[in-house]
FILO-946924 format. One line per 2 residues: number of its first residue (from 1); their letters; for each residue y, x negated, z negated of C-alpha. Coordinates in nm, 4 decimals, decimal comma, always signed. Example, Ala and Ser with C-alpha at 12.3 -4.5 7.8 and 13.67 -1.06 7.14 Angstrom:
REM residues 2
1 = as = -0,4500:-1,2300:-0,7800 | -0,1060:-1,3670:-0,7140
//
This chain:
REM residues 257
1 = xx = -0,1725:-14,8034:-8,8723 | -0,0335:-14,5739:-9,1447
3 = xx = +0,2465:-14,6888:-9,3658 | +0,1592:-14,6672:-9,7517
5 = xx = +0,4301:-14,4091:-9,7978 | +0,2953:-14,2030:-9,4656
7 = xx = -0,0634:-14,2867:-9,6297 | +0,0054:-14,1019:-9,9757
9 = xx = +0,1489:-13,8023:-9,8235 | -0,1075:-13,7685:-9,5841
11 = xx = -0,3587:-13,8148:-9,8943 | -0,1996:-13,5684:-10,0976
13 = xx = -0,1639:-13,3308:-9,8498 | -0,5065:-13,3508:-9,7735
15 = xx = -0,6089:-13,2860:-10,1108 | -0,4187:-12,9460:-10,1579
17 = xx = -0,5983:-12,8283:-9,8591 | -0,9543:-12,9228:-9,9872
19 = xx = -0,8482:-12,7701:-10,3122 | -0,8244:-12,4237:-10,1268
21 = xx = -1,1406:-12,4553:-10,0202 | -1,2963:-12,5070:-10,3870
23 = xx = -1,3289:-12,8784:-10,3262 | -1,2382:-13,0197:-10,6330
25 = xx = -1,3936:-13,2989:-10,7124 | -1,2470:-13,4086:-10,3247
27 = xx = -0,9621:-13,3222:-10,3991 | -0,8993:-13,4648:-10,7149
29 = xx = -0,9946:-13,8159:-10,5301 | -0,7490:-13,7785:-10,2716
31 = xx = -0,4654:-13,6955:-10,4883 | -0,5379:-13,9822:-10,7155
33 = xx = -0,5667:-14,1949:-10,4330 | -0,1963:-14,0502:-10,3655
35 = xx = -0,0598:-14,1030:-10,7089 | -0,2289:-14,4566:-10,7078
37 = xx = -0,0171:-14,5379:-10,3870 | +0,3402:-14,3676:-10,4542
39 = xx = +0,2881:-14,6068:-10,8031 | +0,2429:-14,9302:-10,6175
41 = xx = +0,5697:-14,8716:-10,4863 | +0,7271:-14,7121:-10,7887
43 = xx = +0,8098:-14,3654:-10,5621 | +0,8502:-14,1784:-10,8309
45 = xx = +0,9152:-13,8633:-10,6428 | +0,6128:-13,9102:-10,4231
47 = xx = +0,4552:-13,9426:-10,8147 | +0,6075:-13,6286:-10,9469
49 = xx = +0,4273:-13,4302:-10,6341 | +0,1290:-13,6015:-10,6875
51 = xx = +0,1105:-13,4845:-11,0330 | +0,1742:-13,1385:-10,9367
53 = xx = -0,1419:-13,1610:-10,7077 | -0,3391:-13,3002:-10,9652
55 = xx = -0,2131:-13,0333:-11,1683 | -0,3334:-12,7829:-10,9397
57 = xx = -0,6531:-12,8991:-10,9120 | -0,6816:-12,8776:-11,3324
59 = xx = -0,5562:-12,5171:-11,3189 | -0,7759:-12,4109:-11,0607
61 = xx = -1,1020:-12,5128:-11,3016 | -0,8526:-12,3349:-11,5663
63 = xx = -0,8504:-12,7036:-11,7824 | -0,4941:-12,6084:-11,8951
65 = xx = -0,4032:-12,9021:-12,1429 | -0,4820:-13,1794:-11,8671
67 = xx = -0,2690:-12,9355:-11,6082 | -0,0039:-12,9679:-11,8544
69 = xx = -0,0296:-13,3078:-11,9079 | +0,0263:-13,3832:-11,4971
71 = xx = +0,3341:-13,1381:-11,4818 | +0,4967:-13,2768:-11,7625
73 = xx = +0,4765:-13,6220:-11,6044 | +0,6350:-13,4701:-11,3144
75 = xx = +0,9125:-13,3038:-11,5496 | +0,9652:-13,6842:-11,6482
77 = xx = +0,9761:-13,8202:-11,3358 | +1,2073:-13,5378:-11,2142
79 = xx = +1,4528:-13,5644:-11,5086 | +1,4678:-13,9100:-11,3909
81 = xx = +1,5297:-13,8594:-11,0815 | +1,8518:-13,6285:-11,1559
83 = xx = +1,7157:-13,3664:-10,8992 | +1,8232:-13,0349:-10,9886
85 = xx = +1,5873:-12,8784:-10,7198 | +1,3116:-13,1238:-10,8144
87 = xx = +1,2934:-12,9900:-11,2311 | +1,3475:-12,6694:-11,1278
89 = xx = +0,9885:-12,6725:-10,9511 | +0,8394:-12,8765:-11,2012
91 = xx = +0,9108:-12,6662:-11,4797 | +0,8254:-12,3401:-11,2648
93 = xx = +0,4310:-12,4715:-11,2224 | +0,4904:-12,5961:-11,6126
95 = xx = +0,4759:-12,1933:-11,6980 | +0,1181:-12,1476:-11,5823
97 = xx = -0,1060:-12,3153:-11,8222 | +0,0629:-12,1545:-12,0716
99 = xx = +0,0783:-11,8376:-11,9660 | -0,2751:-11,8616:-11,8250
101 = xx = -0,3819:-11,9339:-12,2261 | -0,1363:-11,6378:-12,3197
103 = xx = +0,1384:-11,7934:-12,4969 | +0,3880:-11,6278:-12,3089
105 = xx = +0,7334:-11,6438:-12,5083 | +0,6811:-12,0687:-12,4536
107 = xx = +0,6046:-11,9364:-12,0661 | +0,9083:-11,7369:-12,0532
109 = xx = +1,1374:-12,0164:-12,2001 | +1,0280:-12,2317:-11,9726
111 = xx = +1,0551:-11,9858:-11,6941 | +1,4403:-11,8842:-11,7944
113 = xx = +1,5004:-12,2700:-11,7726 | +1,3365:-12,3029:-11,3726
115 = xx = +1,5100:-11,9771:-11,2406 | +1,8599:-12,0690:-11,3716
117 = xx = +1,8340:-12,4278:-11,2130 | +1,6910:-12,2760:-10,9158
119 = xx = +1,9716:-12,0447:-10,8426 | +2,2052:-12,3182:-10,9035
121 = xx = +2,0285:-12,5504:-10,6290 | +2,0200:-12,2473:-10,3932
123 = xx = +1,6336:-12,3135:-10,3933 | +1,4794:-11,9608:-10,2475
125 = xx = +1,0995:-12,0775:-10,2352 | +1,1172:-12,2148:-10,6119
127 = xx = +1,3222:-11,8970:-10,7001 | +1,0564:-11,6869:-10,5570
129 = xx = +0,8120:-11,8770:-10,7550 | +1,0044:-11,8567:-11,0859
131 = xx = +1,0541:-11,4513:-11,0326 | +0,6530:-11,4358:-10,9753
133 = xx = +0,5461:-11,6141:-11,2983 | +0,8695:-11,4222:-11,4794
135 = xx = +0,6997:-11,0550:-11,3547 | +0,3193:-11,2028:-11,4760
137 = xx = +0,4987:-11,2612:-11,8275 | +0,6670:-10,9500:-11,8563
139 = xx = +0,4023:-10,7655:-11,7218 | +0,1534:-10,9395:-11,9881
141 = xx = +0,4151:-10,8392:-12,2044 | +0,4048:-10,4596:-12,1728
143 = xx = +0,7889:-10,5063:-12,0409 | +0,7165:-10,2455:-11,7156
145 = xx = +1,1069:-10,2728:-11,6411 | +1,1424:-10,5879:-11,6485
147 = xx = +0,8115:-10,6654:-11,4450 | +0,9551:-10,4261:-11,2108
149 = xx = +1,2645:-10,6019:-11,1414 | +1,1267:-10,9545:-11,0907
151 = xx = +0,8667:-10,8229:-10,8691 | +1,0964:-10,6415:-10,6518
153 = xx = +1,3593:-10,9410:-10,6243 | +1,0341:-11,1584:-10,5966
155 = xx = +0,9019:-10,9419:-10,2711 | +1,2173:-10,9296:-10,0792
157 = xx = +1,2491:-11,3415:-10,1185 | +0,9400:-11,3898:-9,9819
159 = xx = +0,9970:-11,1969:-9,7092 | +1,3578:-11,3585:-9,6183
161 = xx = +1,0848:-11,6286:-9,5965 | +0,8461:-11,5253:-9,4078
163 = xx = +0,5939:-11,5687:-9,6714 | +0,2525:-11,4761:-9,6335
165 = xx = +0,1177:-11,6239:-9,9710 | +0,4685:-11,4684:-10,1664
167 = xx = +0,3694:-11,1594:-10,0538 | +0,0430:-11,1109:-10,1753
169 = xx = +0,1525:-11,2699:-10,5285 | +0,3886:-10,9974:-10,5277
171 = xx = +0,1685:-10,6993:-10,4083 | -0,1365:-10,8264:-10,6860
173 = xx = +0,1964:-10,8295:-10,9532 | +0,2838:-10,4322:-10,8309
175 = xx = -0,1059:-10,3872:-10,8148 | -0,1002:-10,4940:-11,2176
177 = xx = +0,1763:-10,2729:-11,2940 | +0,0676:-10,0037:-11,1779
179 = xx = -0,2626:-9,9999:-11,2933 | -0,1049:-10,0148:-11,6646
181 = xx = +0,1097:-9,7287:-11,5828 | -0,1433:-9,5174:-11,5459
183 = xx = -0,1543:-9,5168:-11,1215 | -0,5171:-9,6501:-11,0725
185 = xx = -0,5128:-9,5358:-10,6832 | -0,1964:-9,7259:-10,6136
187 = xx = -0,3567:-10,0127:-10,7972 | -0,6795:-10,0375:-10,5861
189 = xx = -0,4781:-9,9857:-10,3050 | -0,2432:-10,2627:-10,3478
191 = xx = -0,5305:-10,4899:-10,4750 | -0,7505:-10,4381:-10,2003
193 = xx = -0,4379:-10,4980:-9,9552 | -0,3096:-10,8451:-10,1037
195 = xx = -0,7191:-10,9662:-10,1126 | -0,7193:-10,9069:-9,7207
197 = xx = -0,3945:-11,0587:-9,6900 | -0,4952:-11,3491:-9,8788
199 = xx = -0,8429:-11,3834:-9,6646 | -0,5974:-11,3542:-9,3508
201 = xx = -0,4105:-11,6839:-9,4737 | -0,7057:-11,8549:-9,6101
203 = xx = -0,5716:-11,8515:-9,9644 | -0,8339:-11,6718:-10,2292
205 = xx = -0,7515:-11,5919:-10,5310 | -0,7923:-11,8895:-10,7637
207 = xx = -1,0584:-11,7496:-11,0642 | -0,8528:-11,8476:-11,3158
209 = xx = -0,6122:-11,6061:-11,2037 | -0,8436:-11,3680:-11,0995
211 = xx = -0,9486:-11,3685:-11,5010 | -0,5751:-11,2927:-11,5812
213 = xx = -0,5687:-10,9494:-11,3936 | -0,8720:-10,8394:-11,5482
215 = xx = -0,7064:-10,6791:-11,8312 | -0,5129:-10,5031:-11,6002
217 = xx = -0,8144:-10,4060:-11,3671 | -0,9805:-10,2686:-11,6862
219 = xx = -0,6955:-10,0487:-11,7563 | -0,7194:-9,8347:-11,4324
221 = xx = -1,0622:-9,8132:-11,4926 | -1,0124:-9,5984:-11,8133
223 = xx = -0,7621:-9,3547:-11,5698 | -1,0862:-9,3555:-11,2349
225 = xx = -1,3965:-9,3886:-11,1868 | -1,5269:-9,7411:-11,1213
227 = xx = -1,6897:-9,6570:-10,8289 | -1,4153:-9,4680:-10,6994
229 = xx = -1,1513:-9,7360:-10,7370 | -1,3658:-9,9992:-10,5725
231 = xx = -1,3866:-9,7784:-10,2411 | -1,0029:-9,7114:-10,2748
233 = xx = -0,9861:-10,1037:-10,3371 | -1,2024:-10,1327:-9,9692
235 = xx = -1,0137:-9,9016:-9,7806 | -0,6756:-10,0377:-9,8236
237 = xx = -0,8248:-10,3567:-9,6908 | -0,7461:-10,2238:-9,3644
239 = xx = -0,3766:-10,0539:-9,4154 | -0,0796:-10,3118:-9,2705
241 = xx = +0,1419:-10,5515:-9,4334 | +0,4203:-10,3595:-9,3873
243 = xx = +0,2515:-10,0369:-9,4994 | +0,1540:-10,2477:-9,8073
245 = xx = +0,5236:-10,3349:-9,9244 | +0,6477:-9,9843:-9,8856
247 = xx = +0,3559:-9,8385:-10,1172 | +0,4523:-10,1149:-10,3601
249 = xx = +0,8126:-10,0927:-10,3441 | +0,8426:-9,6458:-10,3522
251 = xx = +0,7823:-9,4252:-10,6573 | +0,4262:-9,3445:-10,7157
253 = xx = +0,3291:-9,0024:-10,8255 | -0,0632:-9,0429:-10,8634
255 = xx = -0,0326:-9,0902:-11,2093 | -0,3343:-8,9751:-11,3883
257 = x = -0,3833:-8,7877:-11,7394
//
């Protein structure tokens, strides 16, 4: 028989995977069932990661004040706790239902705040994520530059890890940039790459995410021709990984006028 503390983390971690398969209402149960657990026996940092799954589950059907609501529990539980590494990745999933509703200098503060306590716990994986959400700001942001730079730093982390899932955050955040900077072909490419990376994991794009590029979709599609981009977008489906990172990581000439 499972202990309770064996239980919950079984339970949560069961959740998060229904949750990439669109389960929600499933997963919901089974991280409440988590929370409900870690409670019983006041572990309040088996709490704080259950709140970040429920959390998850709230952003991925894009309800963004009760997503908020979970991660800020978290926060609390964290700050509690004293754990440097702990806040640090509390405050980095804090950024998203904020910048998912467009307030992006309160993202951005937020953000600063994760990546410096990050760094200082030597935390790659949260710095990673922190340098992601930092390059969607910026990018939202019409800061190219900046966008640039955290993607780039962003890329290279996830691969010191080995990171599947980094990498296509990171190729979608080039695909984004360049589609504002008037590259539409480098755009479809690197979109259609990262979607067949992430159907090679098993992690789709969450829709409320999906909703967040559109802008940025719509903006090559005033440089090509819809049709045109969408059969770029299928044909890099097939290029590899590797040939993926160098297209997003080189100078891009395919600018159009």
């Amino acid at each position: 028989m499972l202990s309770a503390s064996v239980l919950a983390k079984v339970l949560l971690g069961a959740g998060v995977l229904v949750l990439r398969q669109a389960d929600f209402i499933q997963a919901e149960k089974l991280c409440v069932e988590s929370l409900a657990i870690y409670r019983q026996f006041d572990n309040k940092a088996g709490m704080s990661k259950a709140h970040i799954g429920l959390a998850l589950v709230m952003l991925s059907q894009s309800n963004f004040p009760q997503a908020l609501l979970h991660l800020e529990q978290s926060l609390t539980l964290e700050r509690e706790l004293g754990s440097v590494t702990g806040i640090a990745f509390a405050l980095s999933y804090s950024a998203a239902p904020l910048l998912y509703q467009g307030k992006y200098t309160q993202a951005r503060l937020v953000l600063d705040e994760a990546l410096l306590l990050s760094r200082e716990s030597e935390n790659i994986f949260t710095t990673s994520i922190c340098l992601v959400g930092l390059g969607q700001v910026t990018l939202a942001s019409h800061d190219y530059s900046e966008a640039q730079r955290f993607y780039t730093e962003a890329l290279a982390l996830s691969r010191s890890l080995n990171s599947r899932e980094g990498i296509s955050w990171t190729l979608e955040g080039f695909a984004g940039l360049a589609a504002m900077q008037g590259q539409p072909v480098r755009a479809a490419r690197l979109y259609g790459a990262a979607e067949a990376l992430r159907e090679f994991i098993g992690t789709p794009l969450p829709s409320y995410i999906r909703k967040f590029y559109e802008s940025f979709i719509a903006a090559a599609y005033t440089k090509i021709d819809k049709v045109v981009f969408a059969t770029i977008w299928q044909a890099a489906r097939a290029i590899s990984l590797e040939c993926a990172i160098v297209e997003a990581l080189e100078e891009q000439t395919d600018t159009v006028n």
